[in-house]
C-alpha positions in Angstrom: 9.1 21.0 53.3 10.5 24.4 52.0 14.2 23.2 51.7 12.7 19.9 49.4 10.6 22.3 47.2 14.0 24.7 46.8 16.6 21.4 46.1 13.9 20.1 43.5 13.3 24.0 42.0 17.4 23.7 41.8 17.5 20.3 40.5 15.3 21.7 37.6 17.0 24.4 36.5 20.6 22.2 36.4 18.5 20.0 34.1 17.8 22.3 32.0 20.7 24.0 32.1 22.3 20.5 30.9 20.3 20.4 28.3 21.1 23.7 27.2 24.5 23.2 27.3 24.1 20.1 25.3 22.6 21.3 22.4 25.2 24.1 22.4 27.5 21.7 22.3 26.6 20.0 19.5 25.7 22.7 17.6 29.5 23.9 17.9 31.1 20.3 18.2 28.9 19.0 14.4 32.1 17.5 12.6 33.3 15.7 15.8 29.6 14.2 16.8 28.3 13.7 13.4 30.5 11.3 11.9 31.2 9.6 15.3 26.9 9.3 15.6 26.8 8.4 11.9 29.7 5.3 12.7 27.8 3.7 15.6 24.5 4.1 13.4 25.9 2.3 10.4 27.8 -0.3 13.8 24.6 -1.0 14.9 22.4 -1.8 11.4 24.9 -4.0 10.5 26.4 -5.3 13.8 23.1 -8.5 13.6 24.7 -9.4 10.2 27.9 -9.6 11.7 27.0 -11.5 14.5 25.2 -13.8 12.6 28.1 -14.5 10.4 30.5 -15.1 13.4 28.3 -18.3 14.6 28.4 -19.9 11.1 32.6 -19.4 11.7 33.9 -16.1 10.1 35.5 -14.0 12.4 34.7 -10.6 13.2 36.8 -8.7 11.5 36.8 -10.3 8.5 32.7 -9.7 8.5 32.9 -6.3 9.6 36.1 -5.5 6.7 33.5 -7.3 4.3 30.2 -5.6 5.1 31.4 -2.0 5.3 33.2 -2.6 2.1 30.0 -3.4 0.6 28.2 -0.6 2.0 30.9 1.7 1.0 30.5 -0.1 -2.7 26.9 0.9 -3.2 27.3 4.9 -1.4 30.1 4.7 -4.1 27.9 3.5 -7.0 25.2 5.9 -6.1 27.5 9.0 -6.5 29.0 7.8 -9.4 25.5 7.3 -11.5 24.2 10.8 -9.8 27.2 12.7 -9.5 27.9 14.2 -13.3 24.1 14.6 -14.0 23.5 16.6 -10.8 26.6 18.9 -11.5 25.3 19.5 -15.3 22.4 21.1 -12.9 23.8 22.8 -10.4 26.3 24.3 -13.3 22.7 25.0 -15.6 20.8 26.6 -12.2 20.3 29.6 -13.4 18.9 29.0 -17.1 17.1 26.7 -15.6 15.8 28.5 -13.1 14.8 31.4 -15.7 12.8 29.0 -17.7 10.9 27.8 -14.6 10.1 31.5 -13.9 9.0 32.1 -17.8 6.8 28.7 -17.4 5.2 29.9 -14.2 5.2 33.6 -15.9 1.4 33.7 -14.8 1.8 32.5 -11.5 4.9 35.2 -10.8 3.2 38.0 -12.4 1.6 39.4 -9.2 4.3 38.5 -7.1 6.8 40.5 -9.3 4.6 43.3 -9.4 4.9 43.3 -5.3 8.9 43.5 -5.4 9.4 45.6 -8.0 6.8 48.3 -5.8 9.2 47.5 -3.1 12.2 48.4 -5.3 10.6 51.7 -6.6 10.4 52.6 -3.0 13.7 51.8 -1.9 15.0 53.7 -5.2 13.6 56.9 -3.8 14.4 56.5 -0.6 17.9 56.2 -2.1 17.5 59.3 -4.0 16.8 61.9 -1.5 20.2 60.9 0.7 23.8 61.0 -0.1 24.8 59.2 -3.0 26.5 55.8 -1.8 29.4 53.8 -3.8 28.2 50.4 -4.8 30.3 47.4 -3.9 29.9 44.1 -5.3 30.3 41.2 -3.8 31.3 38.0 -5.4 29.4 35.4 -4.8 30.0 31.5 -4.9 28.1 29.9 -7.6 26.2 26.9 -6.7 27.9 24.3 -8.3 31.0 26.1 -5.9 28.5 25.4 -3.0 27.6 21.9 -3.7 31.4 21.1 -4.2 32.2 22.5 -0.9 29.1 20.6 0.8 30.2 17.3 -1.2 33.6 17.2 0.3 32.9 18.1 3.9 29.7 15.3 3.6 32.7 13.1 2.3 35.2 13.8 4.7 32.1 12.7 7.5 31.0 9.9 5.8 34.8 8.4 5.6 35.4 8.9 9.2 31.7 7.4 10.2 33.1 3.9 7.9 36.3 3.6 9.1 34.4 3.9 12.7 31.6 1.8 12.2 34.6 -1.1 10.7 36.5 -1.3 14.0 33.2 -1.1 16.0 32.1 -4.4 14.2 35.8 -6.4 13.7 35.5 -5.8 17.9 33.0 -7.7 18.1 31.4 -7.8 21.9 34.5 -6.0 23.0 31.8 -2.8 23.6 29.6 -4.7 25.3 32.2 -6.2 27.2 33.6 -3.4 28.6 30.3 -1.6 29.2 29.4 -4.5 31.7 32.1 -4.1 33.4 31.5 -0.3 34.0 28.8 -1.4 36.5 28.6 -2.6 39.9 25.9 -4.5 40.7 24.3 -7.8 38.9 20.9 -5.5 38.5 23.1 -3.3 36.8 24.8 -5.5 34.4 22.0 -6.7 33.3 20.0 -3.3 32.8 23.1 -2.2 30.4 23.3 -5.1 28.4 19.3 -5.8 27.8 18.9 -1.9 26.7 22.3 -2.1 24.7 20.8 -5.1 22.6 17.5 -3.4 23.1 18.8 -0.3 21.1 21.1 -2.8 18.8 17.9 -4.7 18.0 15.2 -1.4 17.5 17.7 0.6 15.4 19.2 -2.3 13.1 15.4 -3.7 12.4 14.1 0.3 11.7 17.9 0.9 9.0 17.6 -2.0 7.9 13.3 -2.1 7.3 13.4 1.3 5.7 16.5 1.1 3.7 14.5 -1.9 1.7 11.2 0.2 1.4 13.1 3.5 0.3 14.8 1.1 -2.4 11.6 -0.1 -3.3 10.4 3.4 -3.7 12.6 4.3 -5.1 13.0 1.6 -8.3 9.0 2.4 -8.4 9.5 6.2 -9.0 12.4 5.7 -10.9 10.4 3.4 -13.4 7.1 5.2 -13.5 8.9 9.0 -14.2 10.5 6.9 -16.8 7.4 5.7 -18.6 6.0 9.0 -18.0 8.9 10.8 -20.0 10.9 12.5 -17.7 14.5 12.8 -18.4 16.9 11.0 -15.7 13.9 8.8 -14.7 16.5 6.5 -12.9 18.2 9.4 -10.9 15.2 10.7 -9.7 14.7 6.9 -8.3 18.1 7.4 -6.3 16.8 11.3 -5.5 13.7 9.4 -3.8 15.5 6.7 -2.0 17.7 9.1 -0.5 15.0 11.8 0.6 13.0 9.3 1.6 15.3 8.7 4.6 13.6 12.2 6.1 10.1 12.1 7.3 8.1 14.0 6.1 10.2 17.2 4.7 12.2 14.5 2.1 8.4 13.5 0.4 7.6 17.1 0.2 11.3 18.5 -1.1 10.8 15.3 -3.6 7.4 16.5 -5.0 9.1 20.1 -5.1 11.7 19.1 -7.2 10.1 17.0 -9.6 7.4 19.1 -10.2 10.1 22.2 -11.3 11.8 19.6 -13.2 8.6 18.3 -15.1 7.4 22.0 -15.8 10.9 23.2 -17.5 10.8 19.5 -19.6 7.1 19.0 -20.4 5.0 22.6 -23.3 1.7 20.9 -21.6 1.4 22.2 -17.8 -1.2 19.8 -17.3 1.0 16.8 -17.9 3.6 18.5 -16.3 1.4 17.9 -13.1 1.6 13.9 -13.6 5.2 13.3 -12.7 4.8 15.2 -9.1 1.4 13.8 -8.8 3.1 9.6 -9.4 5.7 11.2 -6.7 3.1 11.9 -4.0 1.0 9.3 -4.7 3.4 6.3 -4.3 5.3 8.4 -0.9 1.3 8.5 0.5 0.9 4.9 0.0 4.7 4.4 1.3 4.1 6.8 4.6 0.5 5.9 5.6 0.9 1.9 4.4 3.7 0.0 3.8 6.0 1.4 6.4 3.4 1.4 9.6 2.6 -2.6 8.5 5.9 -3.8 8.2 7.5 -1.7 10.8 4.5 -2.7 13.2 3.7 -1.2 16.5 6.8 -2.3 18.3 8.8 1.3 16.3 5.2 3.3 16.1 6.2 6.8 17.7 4.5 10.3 18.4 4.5 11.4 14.8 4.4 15.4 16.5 7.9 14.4 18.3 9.4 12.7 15.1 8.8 15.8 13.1 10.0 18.3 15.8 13.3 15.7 16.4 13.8 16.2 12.2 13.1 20.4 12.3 15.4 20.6 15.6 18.2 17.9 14.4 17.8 20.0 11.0 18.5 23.7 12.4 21.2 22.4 14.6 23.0 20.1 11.7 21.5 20.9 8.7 20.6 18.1 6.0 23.0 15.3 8.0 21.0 16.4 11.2 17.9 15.5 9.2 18.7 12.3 8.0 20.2 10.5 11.6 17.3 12.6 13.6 14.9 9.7 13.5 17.4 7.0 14.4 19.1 9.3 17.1 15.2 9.2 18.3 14.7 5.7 18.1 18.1 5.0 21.0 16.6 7.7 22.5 13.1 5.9 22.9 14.7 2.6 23.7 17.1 4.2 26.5 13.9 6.0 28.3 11.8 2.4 28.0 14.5 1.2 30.0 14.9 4.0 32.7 12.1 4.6 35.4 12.8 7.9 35.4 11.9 8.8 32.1 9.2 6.7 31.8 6.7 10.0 30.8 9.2 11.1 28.5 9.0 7.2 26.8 5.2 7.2 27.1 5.2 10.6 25.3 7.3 9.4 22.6 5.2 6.2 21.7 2.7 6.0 19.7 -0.9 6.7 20.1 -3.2 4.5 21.8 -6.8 6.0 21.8 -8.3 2.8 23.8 -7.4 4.6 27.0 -9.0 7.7 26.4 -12.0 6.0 25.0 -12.1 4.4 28.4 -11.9 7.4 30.4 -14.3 9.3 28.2 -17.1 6.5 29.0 -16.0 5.8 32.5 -18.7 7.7 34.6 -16.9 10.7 36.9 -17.6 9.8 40.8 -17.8 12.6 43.1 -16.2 12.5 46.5 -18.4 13.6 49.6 -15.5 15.5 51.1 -18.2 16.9 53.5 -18.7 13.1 55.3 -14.7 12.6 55.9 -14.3 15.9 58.0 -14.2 15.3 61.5 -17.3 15.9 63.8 
């Protein structure tokens, strides 16, 4: 009994130990796992579309040539309309972030008095020691930064198409040989019904929000329009894009409109509109649209989505972010399939407060533990 309680005490810490040692891993090993996670994402939303194309007679690698050239066509589009109106900004930062401080003069007032206190204090702190030689650092402007982040995002997005192409001109060839990695029948057939499992969940959740973030996104786009905003359309593509991370993209979305709509708009009450048309349509996005036509079948434990995003973001930053939720939906499908991590699946689904009703009316019974001792 001892020697069972010490092997599964060892068999514990191994596990997490693993784990550890995983996320180390990909924290150190991001431009080798992201693009290769990103190219069996992009394999898997569009892998049905291929399939479907091969049983009307085109072959697989003329589908899977075809369709990532398409999706490579629109990422190309996107950064073509966005691309020179988002580096007039990042080149204009600083003005503009001085005239969003001089618009929210009242609002900084008491927060400037606060760090200029905390400057007077370090001044005469300064004063009574040594007198010390200033260096100055250069520092990398942010249009620099966004350049830099643009061409390693690049570089990762190429590699994840070129992937994601021979994945799908392959055709079953993955399936294929991950069959024939097992044994047994049982076996066999556990691999291939939670590879199409995972095939099916991932491709219907891509494909199902990429049509409501584009819907979203021609609504925002057309109502920041009407409202007067300048770039009304690439705010559209801002919100499609953001849109893709729960939770933290609706919020950075309001953020940013609502700095942009201050600098643009002399009336800070209308200025107020353009965020509020923001929230309103994401709210009616988040709490409507997507739960109906995603349906209960994809509903998961919003607390674990949102920790997935925080965790996927501090170990990859934005690209960790956006394939968090996706990385979570394999994840769910590969523990629905597994006995052994049937708590961790039942802890990632949704909630279902008709079992808990039932306990909480179900009346408690008492044993007698008194009556089953021996006389």
């Amino acid at each position: 009994m001892k020697s069972a309680t010490h092997l599964e005490s060892i068999r514990r810490s191994l596990t997490l130990l693993m784990l550890i040692a995983i996320f180390v891993t990909c924290y150190f090993a991001r431009d080798l796992i992201l693009p290769v996670m990103l190219g069996f994402l992009i394999a898997l939303t569009l892998s049905p579309v291929s399939r479907g194309l091969s049983r009307i007679g085109v072959p697989h690698w003329a589908s899977g040539v075809g369709l990532i050239a398409i999706t490579t066509t629109l990422i190309g589009l996107i950064i073509l309309f966005g691309a020179g109106t988002v580096s007039t900004w990042m080149s204009d930062f600083d003005d503009l972030a001085r005239e969003l401080q001089f618009k929210l003069a009242g609002v900084f007032r008491q927060l400037e008095s606060v760090r200029q206190a905390g400057e007077d204090v370090a001044k005469m702190a300064a004063a009574g020691g040594e007198a010390a030689q200033e260096v100055v650092v250069q520092q990398p402007t942010m249009l620099d930064s966004a350049f830099d982040m643009a061409g390693t995002l690049g570089a990762t997005l190429a590699v994840a198409l070129v992937l994601a192409t021979f994945l799908l001109a392959s055709g079953d060839m993955f399936y294929i040989k991950l069959v024939q990695s097992f044994e047994t029948m049982s076996g066999k057939k556990r691999a291939l019904t939670m590879v199409y499992d995972i095939e099916r969940k991932v491709s219907h959740y891509l494909l199902t929000i990429t049509v409501i973030n584009a819907s979203l996104g021609l609504c925002i786009g057309v109502a920041l329009t009407l409202l007067g905003l300048p770039y009304g359309w690439l705010w559209g593509i801002v919100a499609f894009l953001l849109n893709y991370l729960p939770y933290l993209g609706a919020m950075a979305g309001v953020l940013m409109v609502g700095a942009i709509s201050i600098i643009t708009f002399d009336e800070f009450g209308y200025a107020l509109l353009a965020p509020l048309v923001y929230l309103t349509f994401t709210t009616i996005e988040g709490n409507f649209v997507t739960p109906s036509l995603l349906g209960r079948q994809l509903k998961m434990n919003t607390v674990a989505v949102f920790l997935t995003v925080v965790l996927w973001a501090w170990l990859w930053g934005i690209p960790g972010a956006l394939v968090a939720v996706p990385f979570l939906v394999v994840f769910k499908v590969v523990a629905d399939n597994i006995d052994s991590l049937a708590i961790v699946s039942n802890f990632l689904s949704g909630a279902d407060s008709s079992e808990l009703r039932d306990l909480r009316r179900a009346p408690i019974a008492f044993e007698d533990h008194g009556a089953h001792k021996d006389d």
